[in-house]
N, C-alpha and C positions, 0 to 999 in steps of 0.2 A: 504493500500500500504506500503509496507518495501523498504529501498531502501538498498541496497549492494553495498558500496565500496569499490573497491578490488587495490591493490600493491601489489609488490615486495621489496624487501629486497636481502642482499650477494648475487647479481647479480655475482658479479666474480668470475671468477672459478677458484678457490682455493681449493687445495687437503685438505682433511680434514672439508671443512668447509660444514653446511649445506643452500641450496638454500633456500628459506623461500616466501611463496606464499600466501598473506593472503586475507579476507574480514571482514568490520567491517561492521553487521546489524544494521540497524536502524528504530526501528517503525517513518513510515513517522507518523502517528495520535499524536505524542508530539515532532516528528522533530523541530516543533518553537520552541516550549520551549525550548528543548535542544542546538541548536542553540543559541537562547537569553543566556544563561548562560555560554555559552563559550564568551560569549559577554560582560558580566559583569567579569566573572573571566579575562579576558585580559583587563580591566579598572581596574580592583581591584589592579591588579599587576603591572598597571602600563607599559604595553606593547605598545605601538609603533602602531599606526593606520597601517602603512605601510610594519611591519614585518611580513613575510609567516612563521607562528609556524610551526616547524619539530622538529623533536627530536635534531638534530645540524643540526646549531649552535645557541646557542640562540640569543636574542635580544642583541643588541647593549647596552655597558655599565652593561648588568646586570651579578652578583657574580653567581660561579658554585654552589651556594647554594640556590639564588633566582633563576636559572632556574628549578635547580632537584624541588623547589615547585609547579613551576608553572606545569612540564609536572605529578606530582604526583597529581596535584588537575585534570588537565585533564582526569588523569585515572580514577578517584575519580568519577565524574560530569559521564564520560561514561557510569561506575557500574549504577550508581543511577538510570540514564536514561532505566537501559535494552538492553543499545548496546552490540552486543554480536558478540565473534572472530570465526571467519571459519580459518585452516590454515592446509597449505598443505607442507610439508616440504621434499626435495631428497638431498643425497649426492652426491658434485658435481662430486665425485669419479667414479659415477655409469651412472649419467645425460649424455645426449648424447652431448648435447651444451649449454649454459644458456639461450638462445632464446627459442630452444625446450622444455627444462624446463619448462620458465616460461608461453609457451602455454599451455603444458600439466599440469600445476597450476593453470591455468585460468581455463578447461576443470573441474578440482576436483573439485574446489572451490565451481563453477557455478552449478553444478549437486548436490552438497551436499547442494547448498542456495536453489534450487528447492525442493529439498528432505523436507527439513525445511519448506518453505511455503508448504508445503501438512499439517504439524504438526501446523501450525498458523494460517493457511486460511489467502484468499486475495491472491493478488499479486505482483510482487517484477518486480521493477528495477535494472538493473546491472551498474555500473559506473566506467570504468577502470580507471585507471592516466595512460595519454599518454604518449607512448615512441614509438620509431624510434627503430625497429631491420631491419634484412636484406630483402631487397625485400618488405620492410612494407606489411609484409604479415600478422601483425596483423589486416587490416580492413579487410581483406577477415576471416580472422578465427572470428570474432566478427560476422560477418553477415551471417557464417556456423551456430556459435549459436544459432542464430535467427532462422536461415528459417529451419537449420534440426534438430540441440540439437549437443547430445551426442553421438558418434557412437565407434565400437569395444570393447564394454563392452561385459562382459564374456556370458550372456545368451542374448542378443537380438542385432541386428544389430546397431538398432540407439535407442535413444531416446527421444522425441521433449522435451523440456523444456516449457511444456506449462504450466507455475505459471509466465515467467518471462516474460513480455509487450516488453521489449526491452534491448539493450545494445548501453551505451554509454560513450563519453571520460568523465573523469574530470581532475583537475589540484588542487593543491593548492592554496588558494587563491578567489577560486570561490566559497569556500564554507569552514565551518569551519569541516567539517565531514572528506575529506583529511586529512587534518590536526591531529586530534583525531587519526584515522589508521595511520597513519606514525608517531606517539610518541610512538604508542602502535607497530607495528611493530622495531621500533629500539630499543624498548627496549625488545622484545624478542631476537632480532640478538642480542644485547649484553650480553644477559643471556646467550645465545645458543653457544655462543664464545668463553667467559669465560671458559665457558664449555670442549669445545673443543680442545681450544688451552692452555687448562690448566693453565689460567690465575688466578690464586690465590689470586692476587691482588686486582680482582675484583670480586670475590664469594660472600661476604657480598652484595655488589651493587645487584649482579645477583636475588642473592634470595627473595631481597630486591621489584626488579621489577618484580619477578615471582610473590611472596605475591598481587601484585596490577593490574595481568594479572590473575591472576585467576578465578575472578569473571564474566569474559568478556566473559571466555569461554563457546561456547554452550554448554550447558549438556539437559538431561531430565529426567521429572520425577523429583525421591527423587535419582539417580542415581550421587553420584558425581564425578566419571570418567567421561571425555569427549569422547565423543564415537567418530566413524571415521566422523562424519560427521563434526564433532569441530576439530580433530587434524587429518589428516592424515600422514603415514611415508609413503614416496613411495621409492621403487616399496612394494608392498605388501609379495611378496615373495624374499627373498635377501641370495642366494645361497654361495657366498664367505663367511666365517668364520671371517675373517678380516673386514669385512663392515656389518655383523651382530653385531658385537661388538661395533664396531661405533652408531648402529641404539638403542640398546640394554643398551649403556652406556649413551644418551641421554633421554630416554623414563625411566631410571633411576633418574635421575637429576633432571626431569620434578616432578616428582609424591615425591620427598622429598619435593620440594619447594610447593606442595598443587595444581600440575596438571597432577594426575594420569590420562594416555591416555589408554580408552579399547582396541586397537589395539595390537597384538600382532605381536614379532618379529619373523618370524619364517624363516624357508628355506622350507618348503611345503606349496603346493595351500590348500588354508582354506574357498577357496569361489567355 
């Protein structure tokens, strides 16, 4: 059994920035283990029984130098483990709303952790962090997942996601695996930002926590590109010149810092 927990990140929509959709796998077969050691690394450091670890803010009392250790050993403990990033990323420029986003993030994410367990064997759990959008039309779109899958993909109408048992909420807090995905998610938004908003200030940091998201990324084989099923850009085809540029100068950025993405930017259907 693998479990998949999946968030979001730059939920707000913001011209320029990109929406960010991820999952971090986990072999349930050394899930204790890996657990237990986020369990000792937050006694090591001296963390706070009752602190929810996120990427910010840290623990109470502690120096910006003792937190960047601690979420850098996190990264560290994840590699070691074999947790491994799914991430789906749209410019909000193009995105219909950040709700529909991050539905249609949830949709990639989930079909590409299915795709994955065909490549692992077994089967997988999905574990969203809960949020409130409109109409909380997210329980009905979780329970779409379940009972139909995938549907309006380009060759078949729908298709069942039978690798994954179920889908269901989590929080931080209930588990130290949240947790893990949301150090590793905020420290992608802050690579991806830098980026973006041509923050110079912070490229050292960026490249810094790209070096330590690396490893996380699905790949296969001896292939060290992550292939779409590890990174995807969406939409897959992106016809404005101006927002291919955008898609193009990222997927750039990515592959100097050592996360060359096989997806290709183009303005033609490639599938």
């Amino acid at each position: 059994m693998h479990l998949f927990y999946c968030d979001e990140t730059n939920l707000e929509d913001r011209a320029g920035d990109f929406l960010i959709y991820g999952g971090l796998i986990v072999n349930g077969a050394t899930a204790k283990e890996f657990s237990a050691e986020i369990d000792e690394l937050r006694t090591r450091h001296d963390v706070p029984r009752d602190y929810l670890l996120k990427f910010n803010p840290g623990p109470e009392g502690f120096t910006h130098e003792q937190f960047i250790a601690l979420k850098q050993e996190v990264l560290e403990v994840a590699a070691r483990f074999g947790a491994r990033l799914v991430v789906y990323v749209i410019l909000h420029d193009i995105a219909t709303n950040p709700d529909a986003a991050r539905r249609n993030g949830i949709n990639t994410v989930c079909y590409h952790f299915d795709c994955i367990l065909n490549r692992l064997g077994g089967a997988g759990l999905v574990l969203i962090d809960r949020f409130n959008d409109e109409g909380n039309a997210i329980d009905a779109h979780l329970r779409d997942k379940f009972t139909v899958g995938i549907t309006g993909l380009p060759y078949t109408p729908e298709i069942r996601l039978a690798n994954i048992c179920g889908f269901h909420y989590s929080a931080i807090g209930q588990s130290h695996f949240p947790s893990v995905l949301d150090v590793a998610l905020g420290s992608l938004r802050l690579a991806i930002n830098a980026h973006t908003r041509e923050t110079t200030g912070l490229m050292t940091t960026a490249n810094t926590l790209l070096s330590l998201l690396s490893p996380l990324f699905w790949r296969q084989n001896d292939d060290m590109r992550v292939p779409e099923l590890g990174f995807q850009f969406s939409p897959k085809v992106i016809k404005a010149p101006k927002f291919r540029t955008k898609y193009q100068g990222l997927k750039d950025f990515l592959a100097t810092a050592g996360i060359a993405t096989h997806q290709e930017i183009t303005d033609e259907r490639m599938y």
